[in-house]
C-alpha positions as CSV (number, residue, x, y, z in Angstrom):
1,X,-38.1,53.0,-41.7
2,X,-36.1,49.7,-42.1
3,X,-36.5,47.3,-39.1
4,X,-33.3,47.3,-37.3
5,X,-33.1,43.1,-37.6
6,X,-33.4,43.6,-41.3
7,X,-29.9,45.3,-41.4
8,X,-27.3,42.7,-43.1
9,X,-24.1,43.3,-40.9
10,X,-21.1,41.9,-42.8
11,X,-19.3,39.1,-40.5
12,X,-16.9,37.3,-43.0
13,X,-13.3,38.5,-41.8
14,X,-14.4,38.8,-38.0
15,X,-12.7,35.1,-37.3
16,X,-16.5,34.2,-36.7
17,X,-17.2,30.6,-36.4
18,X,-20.6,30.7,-38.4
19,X,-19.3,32.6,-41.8
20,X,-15.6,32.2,-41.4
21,X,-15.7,28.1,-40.3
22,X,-18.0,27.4,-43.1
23,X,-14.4,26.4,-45.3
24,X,-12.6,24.0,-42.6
25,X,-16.3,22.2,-41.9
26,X,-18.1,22.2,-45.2
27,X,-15.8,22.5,-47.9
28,X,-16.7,25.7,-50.0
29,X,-16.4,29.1,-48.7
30,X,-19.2,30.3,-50.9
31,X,-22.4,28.7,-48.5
32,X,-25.0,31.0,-47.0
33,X,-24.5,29.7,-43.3
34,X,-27.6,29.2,-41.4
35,X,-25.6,26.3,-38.5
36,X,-24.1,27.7,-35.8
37,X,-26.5,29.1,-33.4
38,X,-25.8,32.7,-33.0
39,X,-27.6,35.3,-35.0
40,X,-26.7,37.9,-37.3
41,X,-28.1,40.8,-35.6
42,X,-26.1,43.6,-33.4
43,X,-26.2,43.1,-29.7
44,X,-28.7,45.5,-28.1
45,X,-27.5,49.3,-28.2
46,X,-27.3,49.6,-24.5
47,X,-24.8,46.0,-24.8
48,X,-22.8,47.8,-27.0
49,X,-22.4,51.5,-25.4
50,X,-21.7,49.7,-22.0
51,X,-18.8,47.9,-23.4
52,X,-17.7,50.8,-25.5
53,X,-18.0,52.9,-21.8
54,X,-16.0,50.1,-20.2
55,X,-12.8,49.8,-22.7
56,X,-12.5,54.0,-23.2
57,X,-11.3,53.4,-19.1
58,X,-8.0,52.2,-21.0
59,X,-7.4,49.4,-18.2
60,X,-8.3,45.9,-18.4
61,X,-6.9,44.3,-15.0
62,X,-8.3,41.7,-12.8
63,X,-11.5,41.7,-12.0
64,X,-13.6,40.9,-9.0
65,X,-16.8,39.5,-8.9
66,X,-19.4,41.8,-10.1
67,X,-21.5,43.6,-7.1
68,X,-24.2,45.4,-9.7
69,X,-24.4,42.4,-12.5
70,X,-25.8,39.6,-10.1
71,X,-28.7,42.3,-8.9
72,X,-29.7,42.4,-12.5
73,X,-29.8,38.5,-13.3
74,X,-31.9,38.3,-10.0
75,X,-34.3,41.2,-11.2
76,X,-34.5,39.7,-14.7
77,X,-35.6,36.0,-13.5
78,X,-38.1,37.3,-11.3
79,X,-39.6,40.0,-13.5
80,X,-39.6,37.3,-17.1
81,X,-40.0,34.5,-15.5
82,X,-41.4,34.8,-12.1
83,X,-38.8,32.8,-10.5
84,X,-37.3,34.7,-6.7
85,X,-34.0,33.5,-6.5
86,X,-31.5,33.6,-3.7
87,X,-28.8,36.2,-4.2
88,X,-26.7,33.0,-2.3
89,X,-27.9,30.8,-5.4
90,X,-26.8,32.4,-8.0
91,X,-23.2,31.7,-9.5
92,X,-21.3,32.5,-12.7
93,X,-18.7,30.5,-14.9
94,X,-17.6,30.9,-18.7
95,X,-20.4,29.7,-20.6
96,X,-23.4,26.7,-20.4
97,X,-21.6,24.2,-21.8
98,X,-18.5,24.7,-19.2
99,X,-21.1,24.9,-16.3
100,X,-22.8,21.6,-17.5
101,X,-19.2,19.7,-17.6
102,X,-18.1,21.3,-14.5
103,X,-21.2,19.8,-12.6
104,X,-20.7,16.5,-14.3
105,X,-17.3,16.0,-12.8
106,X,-18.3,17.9,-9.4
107,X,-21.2,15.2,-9.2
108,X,-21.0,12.0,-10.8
109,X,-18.3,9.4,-11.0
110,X,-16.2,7.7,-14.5
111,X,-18.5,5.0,-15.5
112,X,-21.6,6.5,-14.3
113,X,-24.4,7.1,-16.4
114,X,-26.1,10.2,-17.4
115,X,-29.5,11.0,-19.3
116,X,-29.7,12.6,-22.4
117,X,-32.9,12.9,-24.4
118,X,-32.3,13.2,-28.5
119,X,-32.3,14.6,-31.0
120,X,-30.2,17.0,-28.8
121,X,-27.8,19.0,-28.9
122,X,-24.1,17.5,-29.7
123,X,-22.2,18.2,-26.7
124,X,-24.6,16.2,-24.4
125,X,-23.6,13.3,-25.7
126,X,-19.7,14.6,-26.3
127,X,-19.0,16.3,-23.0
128,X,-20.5,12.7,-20.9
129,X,-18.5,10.8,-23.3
130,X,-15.4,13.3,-23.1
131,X,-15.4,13.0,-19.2
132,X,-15.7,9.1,-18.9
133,X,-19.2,9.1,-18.1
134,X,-21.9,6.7,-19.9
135,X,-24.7,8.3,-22.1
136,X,-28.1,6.8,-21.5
137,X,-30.5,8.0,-24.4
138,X,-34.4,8.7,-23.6
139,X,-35.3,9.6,-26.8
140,X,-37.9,11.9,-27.7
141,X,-41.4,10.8,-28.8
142,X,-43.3,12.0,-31.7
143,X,-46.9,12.3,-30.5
144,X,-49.9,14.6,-31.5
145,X,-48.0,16.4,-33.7
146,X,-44.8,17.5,-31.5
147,X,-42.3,16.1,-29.9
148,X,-43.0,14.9,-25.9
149,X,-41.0,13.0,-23.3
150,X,-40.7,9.4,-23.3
151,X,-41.6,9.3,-19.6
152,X,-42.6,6.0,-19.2
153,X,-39.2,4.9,-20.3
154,X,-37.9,7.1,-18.2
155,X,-39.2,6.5,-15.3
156,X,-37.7,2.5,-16.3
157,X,-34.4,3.8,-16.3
158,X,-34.4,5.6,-13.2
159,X,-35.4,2.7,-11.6
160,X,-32.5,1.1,-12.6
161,X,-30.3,2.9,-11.2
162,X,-29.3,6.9,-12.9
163,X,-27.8,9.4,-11.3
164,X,-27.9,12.7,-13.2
165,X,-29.7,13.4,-16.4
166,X,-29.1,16.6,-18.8
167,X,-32.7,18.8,-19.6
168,X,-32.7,21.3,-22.8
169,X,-35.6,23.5,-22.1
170,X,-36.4,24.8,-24.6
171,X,-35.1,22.5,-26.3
172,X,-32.9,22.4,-29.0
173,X,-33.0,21.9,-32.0
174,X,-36.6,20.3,-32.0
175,X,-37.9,23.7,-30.2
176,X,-40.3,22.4,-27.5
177,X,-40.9,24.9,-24.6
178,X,-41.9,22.4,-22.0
179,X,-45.1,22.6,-20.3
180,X,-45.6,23.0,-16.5
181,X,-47.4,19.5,-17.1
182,X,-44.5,17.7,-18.2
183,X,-42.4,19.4,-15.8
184,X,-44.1,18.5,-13.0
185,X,-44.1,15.0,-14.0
186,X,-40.2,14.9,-14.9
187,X,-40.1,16.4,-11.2
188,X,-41.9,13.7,-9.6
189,X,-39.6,11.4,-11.0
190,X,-36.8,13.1,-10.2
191,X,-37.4,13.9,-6.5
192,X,-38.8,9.6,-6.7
193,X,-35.4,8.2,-7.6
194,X,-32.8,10.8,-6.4
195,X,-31.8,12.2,-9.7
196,X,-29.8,15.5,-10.6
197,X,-31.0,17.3,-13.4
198,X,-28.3,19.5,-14.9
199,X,-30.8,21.8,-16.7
200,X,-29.5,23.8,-20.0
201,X,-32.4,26.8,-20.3
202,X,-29.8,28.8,-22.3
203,X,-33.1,29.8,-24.7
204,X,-35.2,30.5,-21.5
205,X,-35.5,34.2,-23.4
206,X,-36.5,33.0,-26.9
207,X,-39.8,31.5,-26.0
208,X,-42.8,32.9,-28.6
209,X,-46.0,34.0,-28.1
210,X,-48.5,31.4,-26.3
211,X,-45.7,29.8,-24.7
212,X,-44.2,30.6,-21.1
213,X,-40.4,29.0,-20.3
214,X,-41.1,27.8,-16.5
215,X,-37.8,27.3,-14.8
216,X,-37.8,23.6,-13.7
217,X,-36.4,24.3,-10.5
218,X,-39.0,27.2,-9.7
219,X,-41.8,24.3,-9.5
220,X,-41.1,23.2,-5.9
221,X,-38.1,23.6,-3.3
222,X,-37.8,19.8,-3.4
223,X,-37.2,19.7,-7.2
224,X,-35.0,22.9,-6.7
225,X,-32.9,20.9,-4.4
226,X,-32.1,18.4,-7.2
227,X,-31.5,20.4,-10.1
228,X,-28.4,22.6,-11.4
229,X,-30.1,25.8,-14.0
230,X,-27.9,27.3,-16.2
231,X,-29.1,29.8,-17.9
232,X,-27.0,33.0,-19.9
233,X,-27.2,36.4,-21.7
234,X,-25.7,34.8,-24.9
235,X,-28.0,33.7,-26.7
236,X,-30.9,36.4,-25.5
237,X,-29.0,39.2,-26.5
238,X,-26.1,37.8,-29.2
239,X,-23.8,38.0,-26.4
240,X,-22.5,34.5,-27.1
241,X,-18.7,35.4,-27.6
242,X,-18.5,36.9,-24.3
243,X,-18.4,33.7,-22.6
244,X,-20.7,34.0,-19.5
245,X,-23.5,32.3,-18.0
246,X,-25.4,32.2,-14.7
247,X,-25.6,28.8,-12.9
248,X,-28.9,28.9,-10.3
249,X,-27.9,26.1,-7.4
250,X,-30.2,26.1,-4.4
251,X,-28.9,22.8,-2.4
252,X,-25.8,24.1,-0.5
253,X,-24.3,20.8,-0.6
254,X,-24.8,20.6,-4.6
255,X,-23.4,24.2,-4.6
256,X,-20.5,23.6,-3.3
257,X,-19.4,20.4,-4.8
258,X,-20.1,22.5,-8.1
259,X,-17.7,25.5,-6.8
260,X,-15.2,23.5,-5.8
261,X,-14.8,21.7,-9.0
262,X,-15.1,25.1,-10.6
263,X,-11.8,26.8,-8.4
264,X,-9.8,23.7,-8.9
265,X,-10.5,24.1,-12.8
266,X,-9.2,28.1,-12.4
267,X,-13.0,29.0,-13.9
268,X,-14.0,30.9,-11.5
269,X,-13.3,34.4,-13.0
270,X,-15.2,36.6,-15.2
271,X,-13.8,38.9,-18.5
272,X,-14.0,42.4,-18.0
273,X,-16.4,43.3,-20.8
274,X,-19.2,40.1,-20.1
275,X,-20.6,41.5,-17.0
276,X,-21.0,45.3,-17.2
277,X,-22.7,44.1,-21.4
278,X,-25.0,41.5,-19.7
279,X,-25.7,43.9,-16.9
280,X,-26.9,46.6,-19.1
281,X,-28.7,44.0,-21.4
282,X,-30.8,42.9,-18.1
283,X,-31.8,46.3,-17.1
284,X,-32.8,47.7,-20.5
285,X,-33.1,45.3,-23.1
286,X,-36.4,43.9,-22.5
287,X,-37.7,46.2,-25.0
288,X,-35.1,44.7,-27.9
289,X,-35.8,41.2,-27.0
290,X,-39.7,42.0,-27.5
291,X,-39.0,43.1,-30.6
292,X,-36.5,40.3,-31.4
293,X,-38.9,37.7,-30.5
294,X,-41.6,39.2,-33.0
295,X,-39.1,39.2,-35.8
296,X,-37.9,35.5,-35.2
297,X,-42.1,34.6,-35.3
298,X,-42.0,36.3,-38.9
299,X,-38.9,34.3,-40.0
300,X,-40.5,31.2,-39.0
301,X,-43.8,31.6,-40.3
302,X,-41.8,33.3,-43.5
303,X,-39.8,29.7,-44.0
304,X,-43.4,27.7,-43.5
305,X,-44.5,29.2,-46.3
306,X,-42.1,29.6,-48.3
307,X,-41.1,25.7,-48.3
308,X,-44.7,24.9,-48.3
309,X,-44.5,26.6,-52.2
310,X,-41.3,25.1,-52.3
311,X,-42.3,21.4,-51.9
312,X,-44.1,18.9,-49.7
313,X,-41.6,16.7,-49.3
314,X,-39.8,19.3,-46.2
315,X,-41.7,19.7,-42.8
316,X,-41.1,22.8,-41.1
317,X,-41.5,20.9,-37.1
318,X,-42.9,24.7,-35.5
319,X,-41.0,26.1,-32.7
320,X,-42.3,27.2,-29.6
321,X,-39.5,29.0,-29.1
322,X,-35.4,29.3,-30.1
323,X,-33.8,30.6,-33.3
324,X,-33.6,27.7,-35.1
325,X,-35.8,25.4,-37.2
326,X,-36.0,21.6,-37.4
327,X,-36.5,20.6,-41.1
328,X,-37.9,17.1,-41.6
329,X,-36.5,15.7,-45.0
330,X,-36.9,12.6,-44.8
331,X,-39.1,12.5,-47.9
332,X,-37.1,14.0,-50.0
333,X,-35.3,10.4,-50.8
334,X,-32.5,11.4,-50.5
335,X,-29.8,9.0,-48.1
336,X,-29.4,10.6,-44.4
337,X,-25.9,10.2,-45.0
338,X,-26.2,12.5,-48.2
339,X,-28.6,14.8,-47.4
340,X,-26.3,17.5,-45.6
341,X,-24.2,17.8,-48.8
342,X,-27.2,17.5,-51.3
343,X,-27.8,21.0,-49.7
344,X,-24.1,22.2,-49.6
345,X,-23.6,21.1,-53.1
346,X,-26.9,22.1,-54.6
347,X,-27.9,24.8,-52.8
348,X,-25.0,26.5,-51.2
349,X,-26.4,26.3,-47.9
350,X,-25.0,25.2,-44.3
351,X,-27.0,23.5,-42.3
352,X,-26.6,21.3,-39.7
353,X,-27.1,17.7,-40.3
354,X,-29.6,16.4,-38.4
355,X,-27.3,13.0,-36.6
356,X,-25.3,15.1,-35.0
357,X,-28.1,15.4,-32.7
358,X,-28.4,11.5,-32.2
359,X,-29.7,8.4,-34.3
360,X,-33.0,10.2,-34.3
361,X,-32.2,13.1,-36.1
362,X,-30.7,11.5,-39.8
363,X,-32.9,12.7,-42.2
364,X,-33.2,15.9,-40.5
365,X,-31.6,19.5,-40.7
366,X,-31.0,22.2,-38.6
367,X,-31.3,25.7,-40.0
368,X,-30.7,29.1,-38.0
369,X,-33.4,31.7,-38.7
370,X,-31.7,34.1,-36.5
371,X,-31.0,36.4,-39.5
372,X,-32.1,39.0,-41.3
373,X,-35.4,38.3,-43.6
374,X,-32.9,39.3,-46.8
375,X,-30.3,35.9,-46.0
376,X,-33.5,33.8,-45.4
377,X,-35.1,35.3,-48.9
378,X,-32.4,34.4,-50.5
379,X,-31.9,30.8,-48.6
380,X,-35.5,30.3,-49.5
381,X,-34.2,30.9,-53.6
382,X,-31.2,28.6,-53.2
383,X,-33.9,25.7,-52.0
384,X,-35.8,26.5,-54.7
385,X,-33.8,25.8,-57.3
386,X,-32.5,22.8,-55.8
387,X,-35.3,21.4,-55.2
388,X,-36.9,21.9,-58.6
389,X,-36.5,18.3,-59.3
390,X,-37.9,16.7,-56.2
């Protein structure tokens, strides 16, 4: 029987960003695209009958806030990642990214600076820059074979004077799930020098065998009471163009500065379809992420080998969870600024060019692996052949 994930589903013509923005970004419409970070796979079943359930009802009015979907966030954070949270924590808004720019303005100040930690994901350093803010980079460190936290610098530039900082865990697009370790020791530095941590755990779910995602805020009520979590159903379950995510706030005063900001924006409602899909998703489909999770290890260890055939001159940096691969290419030769078209042009493949993240990442490139095994086969071919001269 064919694995469900190995079904291709045809998206061109579905006004998708991924396969239908490939022209307007890239230049050719004839690219496999393996960027933008939502995967080619049907939402679970259950996602899918509760939204068929809800539109047969015929009317799509105003909504109020959700009584049943909050119960099923709060049973999924305890029961995945043993966090209890406060039904008086937990608040919605349209998506991460919203949620992150909403607290930006709700708690810091034009001119202020803000952490960021590359190679990152772009709108960290856009949505600071966007809003007046100043990014502060704490780049990443290469160390023992993976990427860790530069916390010594760190620590130097919350001493001088910081007062919020953006987290990816996991992180994106270099894949680290952070270790309790190094959470507790961004925590003590936090709680040290007053800082709020806006954390982005949007791949909280996609965390692969060996590694546990630990909340930073579930580590002690005193780095709770400094830190935003924002976590969402979108990418867990393909859910992405819903546009809804849960935003975990235990300090009442934090809280409110952040729902303020959020009613005087007008973001404060939900679509009719998001909830009762994410609702369902939490109750029943812990059994499809399971199985999703285990299909995303093959693709990854798939790619390793395949490239390690392929050439020596691309290092696969291995996830420890997320849906997307961090290709090192820097020994390829081939100029930073070039390299994202070398594999446009000569292999017909969309990645994502590793700058966008920051300084750090030129010479790298994102690829999606959230696909069936059939696109990445055939990715695999394209590389091949381009590559048969280097």
């Amino acid at each position: 029987m064919e694995c469900q994930f190995d079904q291709r589903v045809p998206r061109r013509n579905t006004e998708c960003v991924k396969w239908d923005g490939v022209l307007d970004v890239f230049g050719q419409n004839d690219l496999l695209p393996m960027w933008v970070a939502d995967m080619d796979f049907r939402a679970p079943d259950v996602a899918i009958r509760a939204i068929t359930e809800r539109a047969a009802h015929g009317i799509y009015g105003y909504e109020k806030k959700p009584a049943n979907f909050p119960k099923a966030v709060l049973n999924w954070l305890k029961t995945r990642h043993d966090w209890v949270v406060d039904p008086d924590w937990l608040n919605h808004c349209p998506g991460v990214v919203p949620g992150l720019v909403v607290s930006l303005l709700a708690l810091t100040e034009p001119g202020e600076r803000v952490v960021i930690q590359p190679p990152v994901y772009p709108p960290f350093y856009a949505k600071v820059k966007e809003n007046g803010r100043v990014v502060v980079e704490n780049p990443l460190i290469w160390e023992e074979g993976k990427y860790r936290m530069n916390l010594l610098e760190l620590e130097e530039i919350f001493r001088s004077g910081v007062k919020a900082m953006m987290l990816c865990s996991p992180h994106n697009p270099v894949g680290r799930v952070w270790s309790r370790s190094e959470l507790v020791a961004l925590g003590d530095l936090i709680t040290k020098y007053g800082v709020t941590v806006l954390s982005d755990e949007i791949w909280a779910d996609l965390v692969f065998h060996c590694n546990k995602h630990i909340p930073l805020a579930s580590l002690s009520p005193e780095i709770a009471d400094q830190t935003l979590t924002f976590m969402a159903p979108s990418k867990t379950f393909n859910l992405a163009g819903l546009y809804l995510s849960n935003a975990v706030i235990s300090n009442e005063e934090l809280r409110e500065k952040f729902l303020s900001q959020l009613q005087r924006l007008s973001m404060c409602h939900l679509g009719v379809f998001g909830p009762v899909a994410a609702e369902a998703s939490y109750r029943e489909g812990g059994d499809w992420l399971d199985r999703l999770l285990t299909y995303l290890e093959d693709n990854v260890r798939y790619v390793t080998g395949q490239l390690g055939k392929i050439t020596q001159k691309i290092k696969v940096i291995q996830p420890e969870g997320t849906f997307v691969l961090w290709l090192d290419c820097r020994d390829l030769g081939i100029p930073w600024e070039e390299l994202n078209k070398f594999f446009v042009r000569e292999a017909g493949l969309a990645f994502n060019d590793g700058a966008m993240f920051g300084p750090t990442g030129a010479g790298y490139q994102r690829m999606n692996i959230g696909c069936p095994r059939g696109l990445i086969t055939e990715a695999m071919e394209r590389m091949a052949l381009a590559l048969k001269n280097y």
